[in-house]
C-alpha positions as CSV (number, residue, x, y, z in Angstrom):
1,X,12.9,-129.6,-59.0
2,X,15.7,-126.9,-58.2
3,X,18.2,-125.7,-61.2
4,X,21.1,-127.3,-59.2
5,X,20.0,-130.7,-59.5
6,X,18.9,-130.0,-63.8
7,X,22.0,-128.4,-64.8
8,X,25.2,-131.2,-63.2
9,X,27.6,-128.7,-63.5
10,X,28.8,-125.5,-65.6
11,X,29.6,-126.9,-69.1
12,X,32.9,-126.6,-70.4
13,X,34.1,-124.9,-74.1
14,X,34.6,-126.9,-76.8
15,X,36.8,-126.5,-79.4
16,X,36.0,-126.0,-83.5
17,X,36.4,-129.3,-85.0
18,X,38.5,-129.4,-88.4
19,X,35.4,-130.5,-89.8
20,X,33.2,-127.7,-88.5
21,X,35.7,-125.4,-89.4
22,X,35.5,-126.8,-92.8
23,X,31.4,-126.1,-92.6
24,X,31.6,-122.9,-91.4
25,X,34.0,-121.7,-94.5
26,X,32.1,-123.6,-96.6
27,X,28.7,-121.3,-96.0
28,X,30.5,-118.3,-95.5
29,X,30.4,-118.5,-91.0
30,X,33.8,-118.3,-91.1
31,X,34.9,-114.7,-92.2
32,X,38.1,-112.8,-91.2
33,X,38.1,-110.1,-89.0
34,X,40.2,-107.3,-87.3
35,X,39.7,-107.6,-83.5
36,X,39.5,-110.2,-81.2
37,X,37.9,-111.5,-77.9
38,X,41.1,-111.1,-76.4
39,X,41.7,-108.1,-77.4
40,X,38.3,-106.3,-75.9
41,X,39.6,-108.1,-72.2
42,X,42.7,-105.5,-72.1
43,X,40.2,-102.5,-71.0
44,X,41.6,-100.3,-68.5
45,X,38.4,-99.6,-66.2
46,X,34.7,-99.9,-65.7
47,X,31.4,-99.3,-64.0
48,X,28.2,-100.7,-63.0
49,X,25.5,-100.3,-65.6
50,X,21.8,-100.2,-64.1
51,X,18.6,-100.6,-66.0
52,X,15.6,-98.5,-65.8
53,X,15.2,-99.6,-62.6
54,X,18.4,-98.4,-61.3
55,X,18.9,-101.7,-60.4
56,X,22.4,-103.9,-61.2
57,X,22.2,-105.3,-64.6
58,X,25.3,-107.3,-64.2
59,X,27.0,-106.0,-67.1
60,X,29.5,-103.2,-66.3
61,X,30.6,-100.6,-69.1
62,X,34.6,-100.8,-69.9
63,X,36.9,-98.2,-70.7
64,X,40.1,-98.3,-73.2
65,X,42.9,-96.0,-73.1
66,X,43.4,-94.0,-75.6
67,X,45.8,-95.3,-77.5
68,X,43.9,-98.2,-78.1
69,X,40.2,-96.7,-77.8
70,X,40.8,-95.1,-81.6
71,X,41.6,-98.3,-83.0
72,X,39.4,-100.7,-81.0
73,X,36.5,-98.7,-82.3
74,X,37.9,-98.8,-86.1
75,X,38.1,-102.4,-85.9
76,X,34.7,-102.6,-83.9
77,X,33.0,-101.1,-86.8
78,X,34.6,-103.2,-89.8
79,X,33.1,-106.1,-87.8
80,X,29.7,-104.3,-88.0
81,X,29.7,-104.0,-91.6
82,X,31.0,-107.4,-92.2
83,X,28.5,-108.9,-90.3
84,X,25.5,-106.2,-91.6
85,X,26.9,-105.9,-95.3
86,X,29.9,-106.5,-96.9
87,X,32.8,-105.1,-95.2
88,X,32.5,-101.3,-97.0
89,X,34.4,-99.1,-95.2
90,X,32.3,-95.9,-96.9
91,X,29.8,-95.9,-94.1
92,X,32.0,-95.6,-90.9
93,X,32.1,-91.7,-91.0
94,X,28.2,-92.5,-89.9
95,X,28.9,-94.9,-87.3
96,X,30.0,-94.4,-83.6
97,X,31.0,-96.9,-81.0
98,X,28.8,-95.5,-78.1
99,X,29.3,-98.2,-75.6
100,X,31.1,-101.8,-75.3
101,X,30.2,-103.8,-72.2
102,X,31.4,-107.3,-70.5
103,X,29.1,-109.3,-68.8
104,X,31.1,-111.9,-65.9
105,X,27.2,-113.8,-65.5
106,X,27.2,-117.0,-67.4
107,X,29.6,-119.1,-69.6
108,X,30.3,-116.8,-72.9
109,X,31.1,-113.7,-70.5
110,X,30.4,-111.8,-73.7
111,X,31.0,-108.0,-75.1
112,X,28.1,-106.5,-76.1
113,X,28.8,-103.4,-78.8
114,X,26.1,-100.7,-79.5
115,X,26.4,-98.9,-82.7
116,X,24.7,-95.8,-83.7
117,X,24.0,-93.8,-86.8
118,X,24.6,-90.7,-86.1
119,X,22.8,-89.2,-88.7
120,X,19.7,-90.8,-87.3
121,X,20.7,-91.8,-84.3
122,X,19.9,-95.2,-85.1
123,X,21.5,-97.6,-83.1
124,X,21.8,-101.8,-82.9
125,X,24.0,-104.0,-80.4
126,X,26.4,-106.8,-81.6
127,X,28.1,-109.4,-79.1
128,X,31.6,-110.6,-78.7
129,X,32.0,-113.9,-77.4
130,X,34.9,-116.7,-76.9
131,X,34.1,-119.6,-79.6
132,X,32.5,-122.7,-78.4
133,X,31.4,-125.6,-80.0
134,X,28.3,-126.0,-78.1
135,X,27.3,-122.4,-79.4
136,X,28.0,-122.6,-82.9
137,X,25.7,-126.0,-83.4
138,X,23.2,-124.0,-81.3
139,X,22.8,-121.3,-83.4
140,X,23.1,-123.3,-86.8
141,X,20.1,-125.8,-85.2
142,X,18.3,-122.6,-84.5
143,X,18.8,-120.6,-88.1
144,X,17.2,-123.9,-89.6
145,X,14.4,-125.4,-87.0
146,X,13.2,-122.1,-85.5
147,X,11.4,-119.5,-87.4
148,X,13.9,-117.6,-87.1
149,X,17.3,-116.9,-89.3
150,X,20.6,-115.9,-87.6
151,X,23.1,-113.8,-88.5
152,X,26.8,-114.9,-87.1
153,X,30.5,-115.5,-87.7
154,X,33.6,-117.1,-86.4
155,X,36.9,-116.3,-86.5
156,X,39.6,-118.5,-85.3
157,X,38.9,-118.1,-80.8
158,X,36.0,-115.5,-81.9
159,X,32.4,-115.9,-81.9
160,X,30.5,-112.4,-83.5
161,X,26.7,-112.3,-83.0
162,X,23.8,-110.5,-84.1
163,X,21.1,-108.9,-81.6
164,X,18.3,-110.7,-80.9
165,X,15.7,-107.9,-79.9
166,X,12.5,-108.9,-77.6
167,X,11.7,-108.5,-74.3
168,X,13.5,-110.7,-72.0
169,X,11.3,-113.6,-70.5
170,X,12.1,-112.7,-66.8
171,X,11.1,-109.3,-67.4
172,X,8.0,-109.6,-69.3
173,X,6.7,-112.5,-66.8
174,X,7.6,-110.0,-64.0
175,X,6.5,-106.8,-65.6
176,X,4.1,-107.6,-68.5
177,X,2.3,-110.7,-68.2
178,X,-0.1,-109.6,-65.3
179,X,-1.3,-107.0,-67.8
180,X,-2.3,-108.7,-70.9
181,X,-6.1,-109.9,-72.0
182,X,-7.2,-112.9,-71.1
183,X,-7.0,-113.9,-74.8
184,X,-3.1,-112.9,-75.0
185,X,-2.4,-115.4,-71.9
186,X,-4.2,-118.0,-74.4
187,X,-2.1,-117.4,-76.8
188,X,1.3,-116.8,-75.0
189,X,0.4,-120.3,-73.4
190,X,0.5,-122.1,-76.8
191,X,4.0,-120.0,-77.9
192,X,5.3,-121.7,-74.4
193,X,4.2,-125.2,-75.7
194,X,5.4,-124.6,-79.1
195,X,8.8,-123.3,-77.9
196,X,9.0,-126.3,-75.4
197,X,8.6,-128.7,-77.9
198,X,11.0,-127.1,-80.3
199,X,13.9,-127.1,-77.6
200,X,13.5,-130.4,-76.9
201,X,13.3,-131.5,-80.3
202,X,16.6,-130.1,-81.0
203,X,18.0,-130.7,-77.4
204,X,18.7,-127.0,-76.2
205,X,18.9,-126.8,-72.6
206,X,18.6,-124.3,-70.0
207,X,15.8,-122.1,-71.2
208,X,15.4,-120.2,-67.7
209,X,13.0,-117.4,-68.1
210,X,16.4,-114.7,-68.8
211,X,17.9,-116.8,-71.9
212,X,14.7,-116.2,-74.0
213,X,13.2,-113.4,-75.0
214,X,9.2,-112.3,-75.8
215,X,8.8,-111.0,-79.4
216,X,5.5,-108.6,-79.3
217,X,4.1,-107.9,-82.7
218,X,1.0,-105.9,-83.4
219,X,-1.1,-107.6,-86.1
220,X,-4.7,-105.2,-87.0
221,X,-6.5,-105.0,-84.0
222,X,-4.2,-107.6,-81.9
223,X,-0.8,-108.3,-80.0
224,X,0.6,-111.7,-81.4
225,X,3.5,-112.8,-79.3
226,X,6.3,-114.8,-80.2
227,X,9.3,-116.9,-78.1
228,X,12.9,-116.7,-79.2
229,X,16.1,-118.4,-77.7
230,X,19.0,-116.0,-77.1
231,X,21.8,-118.0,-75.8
232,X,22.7,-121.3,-77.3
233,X,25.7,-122.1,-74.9
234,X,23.3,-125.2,-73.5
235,X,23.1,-127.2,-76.9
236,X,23.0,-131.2,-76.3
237,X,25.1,-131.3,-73.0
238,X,23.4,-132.4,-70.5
239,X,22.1,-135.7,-69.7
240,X,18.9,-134.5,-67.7
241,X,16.3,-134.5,-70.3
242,X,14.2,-132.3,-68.2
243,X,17.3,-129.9,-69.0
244,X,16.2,-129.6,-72.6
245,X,12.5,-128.9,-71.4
246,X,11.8,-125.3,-70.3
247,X,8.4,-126.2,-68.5
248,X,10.9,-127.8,-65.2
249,X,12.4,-124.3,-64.7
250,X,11.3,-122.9,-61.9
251,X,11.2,-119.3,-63.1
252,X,9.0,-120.4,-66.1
253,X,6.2,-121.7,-63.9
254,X,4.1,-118.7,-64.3
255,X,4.1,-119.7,-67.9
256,X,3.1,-123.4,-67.0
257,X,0.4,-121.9,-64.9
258,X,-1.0,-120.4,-68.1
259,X,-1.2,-123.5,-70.2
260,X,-2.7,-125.3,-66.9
261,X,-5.1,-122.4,-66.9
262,X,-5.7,-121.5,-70.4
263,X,-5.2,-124.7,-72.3
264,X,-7.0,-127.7,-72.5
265,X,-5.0,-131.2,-73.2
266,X,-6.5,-132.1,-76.4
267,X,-5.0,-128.3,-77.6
268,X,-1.7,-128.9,-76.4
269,X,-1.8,-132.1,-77.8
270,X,-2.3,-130.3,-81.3
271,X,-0.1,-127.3,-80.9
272,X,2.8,-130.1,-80.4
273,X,1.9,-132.0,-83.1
274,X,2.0,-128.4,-85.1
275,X,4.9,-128.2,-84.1
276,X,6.8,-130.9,-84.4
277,X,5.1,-131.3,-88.2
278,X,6.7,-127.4,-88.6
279,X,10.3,-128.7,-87.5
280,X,10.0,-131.8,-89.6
281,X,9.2,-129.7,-93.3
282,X,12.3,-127.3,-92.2
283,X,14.5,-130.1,-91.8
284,X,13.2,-130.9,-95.4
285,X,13.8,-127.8,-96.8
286,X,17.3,-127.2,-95.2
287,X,18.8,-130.0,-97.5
288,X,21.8,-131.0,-97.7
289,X,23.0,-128.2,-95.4
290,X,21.6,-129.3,-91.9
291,X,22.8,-133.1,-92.7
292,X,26.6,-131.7,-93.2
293,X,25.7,-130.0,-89.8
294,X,24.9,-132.9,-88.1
295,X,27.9,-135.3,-90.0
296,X,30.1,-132.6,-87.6
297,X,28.2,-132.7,-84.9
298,X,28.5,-136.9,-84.9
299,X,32.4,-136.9,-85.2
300,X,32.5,-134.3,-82.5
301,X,33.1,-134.7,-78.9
302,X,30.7,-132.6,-77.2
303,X,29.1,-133.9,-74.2
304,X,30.7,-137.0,-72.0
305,X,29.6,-140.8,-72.1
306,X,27.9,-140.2,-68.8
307,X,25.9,-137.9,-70.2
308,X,24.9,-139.0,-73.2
309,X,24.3,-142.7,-71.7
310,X,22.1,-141.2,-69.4
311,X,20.1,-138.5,-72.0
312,X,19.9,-141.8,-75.0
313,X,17.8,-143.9,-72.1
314,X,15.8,-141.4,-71.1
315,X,14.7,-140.3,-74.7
316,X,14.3,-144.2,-75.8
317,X,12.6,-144.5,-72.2
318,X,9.5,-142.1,-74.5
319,X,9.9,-143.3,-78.2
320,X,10.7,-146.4,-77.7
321,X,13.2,-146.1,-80.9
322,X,16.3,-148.0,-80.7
323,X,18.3,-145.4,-82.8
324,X,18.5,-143.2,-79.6
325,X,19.6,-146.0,-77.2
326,X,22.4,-147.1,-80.4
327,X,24.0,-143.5,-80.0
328,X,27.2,-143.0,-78.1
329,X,27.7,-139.5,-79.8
330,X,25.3,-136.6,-79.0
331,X,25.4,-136.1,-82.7
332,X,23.8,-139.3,-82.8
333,X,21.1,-138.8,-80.9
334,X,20.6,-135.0,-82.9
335,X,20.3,-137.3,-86.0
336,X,17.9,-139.8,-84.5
337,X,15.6,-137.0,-83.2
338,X,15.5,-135.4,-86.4
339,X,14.8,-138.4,-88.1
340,X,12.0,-139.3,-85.7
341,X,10.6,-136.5,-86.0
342,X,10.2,-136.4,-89.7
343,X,9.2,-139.7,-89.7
344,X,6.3,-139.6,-87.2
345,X,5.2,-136.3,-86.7
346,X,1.5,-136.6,-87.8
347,X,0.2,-139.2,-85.4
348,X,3.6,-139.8,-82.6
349,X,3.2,-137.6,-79.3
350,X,7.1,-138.0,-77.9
351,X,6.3,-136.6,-74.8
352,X,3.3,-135.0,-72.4
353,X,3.9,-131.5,-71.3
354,X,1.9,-131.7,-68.3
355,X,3.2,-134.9,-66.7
C-alpha cells in the first residue's frame, strides 16, 4: 500500500487546551523563555546544507543580521540552560551558537540549534518548533510508555526540544544494515516488532524509516540495538490503523524482510506479548500523571469524527472491546487502549504482525 493512501492528508496544528496548559505548568513543561519561533523566521539569508555525502539534506543554514545575531544567540543560550539546567547564566561565556537551521520538509518546519563548549568543543543540538497539540501528547505518551525519558518545554506558540541522537532509520537500512552479523539482523528484527507494537499501542503514526532513529550500543563483546521515535507530530490522527503500524511503510520493508527471515511466529508472538506486558507496568508506575494526561487528551479536539469513527471500528474490528467502538474522542480511544492493555496483556494478542 503506497503512503498516499495511509496518511489522508497533511494533519493540521492544534492548539494547547486550557487544560493541557494547566498540565504542562503543573509538571514544570511549561517554562518561560526569551525567544520565540517567530522570532528565528526573520533571518535574513541562507544556504543549502549537504551531508557527508554532499548530498541535499533539506535543511538550509540561516543567517541574522547583526543587530539581531548578538541577541538571538543570547537568548538561544538561556533556552539551553533552561532546558539542560536551571536557567544559570554563569556558563554562557563557554557556549557558542555555531549554527541554527530551518527545515521546510514536514509539518513542524523546525530550527535546529547546535551548541558547543568551547572549552571542549563539546557540542549538542536543540529544536525550535511551532506548538501543536498533536506533538506535546506525543512526547508525554513517549516520556512514559517508551524506554525512554524526554526532555521538553512549551511556551505559549513555542515548542523547545531536546536531541534525540541515533542513527536515522533510512540511513542505517541504506548504509548499515547490509553489514551487520547475522545475529544483529535477529536481534534488530525483534526491536522492529517491539517498536511496532509500542506505536500502535499508543497510536503514533507515520513511523517512515526517516522519523525513527537506530540507537547502537556496545554491550562486552556485542552491538545491542535499540529503536527510538523522533517526531511525534503523527499522534492519534489518523483513522487508518495501518497508519499507526510501521510494518505498512514501504521504506520499512527491509526491516519486515528481517522478521520474515529471522523470526519465527511463535517469537514474535512473545516479543509482543513482552511488550505490551512492558507498556502495561509503565502505565502502572506513571500514576496519577499519565491519567491527568489522558483526562486532556479526552476533552480535546484532536482528530475529526471521520477519523476517529473510522480508527474505533477498526481497533474493536481486533479486540472485540466495546470501550473502543463507545469512543467519539481520540482521547477515548488512548484510554481504552491503555486500559486493555493493562488488563490483558499476559494471554491477549491485539493484533498479527505478519498478516
Amino acid at each position: 500500500m503506497s503512503e498516499e493512501k495511509l496518511i489522508s492528508k497533511k494533519k493540521p496544528p492544534f492548539p494547547v487546551s486550557e487544560e493541557l496548559n494547566k498540565y504542562l505548568t503543573e509538571y514544570n513543561r511549561n517554562i518561560k523563555i526569551p525567544i520565540f519561533y517567530e522570532h528565528l523566521l526573520r533571518f535574513q539569508s541562507s544556504t543549502t546544507v549537504y551531508d557527508k555525502n554532499e548530498e541535499d539534506s533539506l535543511w538550509v543554514r540561516v543567517y541574522f543580521s547583526e543587530y539581531e545575531r548578538e541577541e538571538i544567540d543570547y537568548s538561544l543560550k538561556k533556552v539551553y540552560t533552561i532546558l539542560h539546567s536551571d536557567g544559570n547564566e554563569s556558563t554562557f561565556p563557554f557556549l557558542n551558537i555555531d549554527a541554527i537551521d530551518y527545515c521546510t520538509f514536514g509539518n513542524s518546519k523546525p530550527f535546529r540549534v547546535k551548541v558547543r563548549n568551547i572549552l571542549n568543543d563539546n557540542y549538542t543540538y536543540f529544536y525550535v518548533k511551532k506548538t501543536d497539540a498533536s506533538r506535546i501528547y506525543g512526547l508525554e505518551l513517549e516520556h512514559f510508555l517508551s524506554p525512554y525519558n524526554l526532555n521538553f518545554l512549551v511556551y505559549q506558540n513555542t515548542l523547545i526540544e531536546e536531541h534525540i541522537t541515533g542513527i536515522p532509520g533510512d540511513v542505517f537500512i541504506k548504509e548499515h544494515l547490509p553489514h551487520c552479523s547475522s545475529s544483529e539482523k535477529a536481534q534488530i528484527a525483534k526491536e522492529f516488532v517491539k517498536f511496532n507494537e509500542r506505536c500502535m499501542i499508543r497510536l503514533l503514526g507515520d513511523m517512515r524509516a526517516y522519523n525513527y532513529v537506530i540507537v547502537p550500543t556496545h554491550d562486552f563483546d556485542h552491538v545491542v540495538y535499540k529503536i527510538r521515535a523522533i517526531d511525534f507530530d503523527q499522534q492519534c490522527y489518523e483513522g487508518n490503523l495501518k497508519v499507526y503500524r510501521p510494518l505498512f511503510f514501504k521504506e520499512n520493508f527491509p526491516m519486515m524482510d528481517l522478521v520474515r527471515e529471522k523470526l519465527q511466529k511463535t517469537s514474535i508472538n512473545q516479543y509482543k506479548i513482552e511488550e505490551r506486558s512492558i507498556v502495561a507496568k509503565r502505565i502502572i508506575n506513571s500514576g496519577k500523571r499519565i491519567e491527568r494526561l489522558v483526562d486532556c487528551m479526552m476533552s480535546h479536539e484532536i482528530s475529526t469524527p471521520e477519523n476517529i469513527e473510522r480508527l474505533k471500528l477498526e481497533i474493536f474490528g481486533l479486540t472485540q472491546d466495546i470501550a473502543f467502538k463507545r469512543s467519539d474522542r481520540m482521547g477515548k480511544l488512548i484510554r481504552a487502549g491503555l486500559n486493555f492493555v493493562q488488563r490483558n496483556y499476559k494471554n491477549v494478542n491485539m493484533s498479527s504482525l505478519l498478516e
